[in-house]
C-alpha positions in Angstrom: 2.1 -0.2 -7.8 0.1 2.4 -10.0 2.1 5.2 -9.9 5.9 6.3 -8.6 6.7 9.2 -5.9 9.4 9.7 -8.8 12.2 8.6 -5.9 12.9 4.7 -6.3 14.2 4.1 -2.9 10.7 6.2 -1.5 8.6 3.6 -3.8 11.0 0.5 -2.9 10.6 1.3 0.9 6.4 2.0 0.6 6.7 -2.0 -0.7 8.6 -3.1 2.1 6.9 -1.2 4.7 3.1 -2.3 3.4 4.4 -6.0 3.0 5.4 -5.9 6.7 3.0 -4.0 8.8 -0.3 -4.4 6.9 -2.7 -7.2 7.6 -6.0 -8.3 6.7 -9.0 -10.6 6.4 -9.7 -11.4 2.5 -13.3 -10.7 1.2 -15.1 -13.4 1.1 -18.9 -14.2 -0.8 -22.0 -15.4 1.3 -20.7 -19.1 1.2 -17.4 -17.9 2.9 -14.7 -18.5 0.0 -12.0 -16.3 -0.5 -12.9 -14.1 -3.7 -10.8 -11.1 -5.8 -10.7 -7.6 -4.4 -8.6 -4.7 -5.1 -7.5 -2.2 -2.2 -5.6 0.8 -2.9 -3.4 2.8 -0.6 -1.5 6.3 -1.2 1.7 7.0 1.0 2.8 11.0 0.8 6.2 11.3 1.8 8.0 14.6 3.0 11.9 15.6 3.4 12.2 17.6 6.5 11.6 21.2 5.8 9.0 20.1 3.1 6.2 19.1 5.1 2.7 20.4 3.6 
């Protein structure tokens, strides 16, 4: 994680929820081997009555 929502059981539940739903193929080079990647995702979570 880069950075907080500044609510620890927001961030904690982001984890779980991205460890369990999200799947995918690694990048691999020309030959086919798995190689390093980074992949970023941003979550915005609202309390009802605070939507944007």
């Amino acid at each position: 994680m880069i950075g907080s929502s500044g609510v620890a059981s927001l961030d904690a539940t982001t984890c779980k929820l991205v460890e369990k739903r999200f799947r995918y193929t690694p990048a691999r080079n020309a030959a086919g081997t798995a190689v390093a990647e980074e992949r970023g995702w941003r979550q915005r979570w609202w309390l009802d009555g605070e939507r944007p």
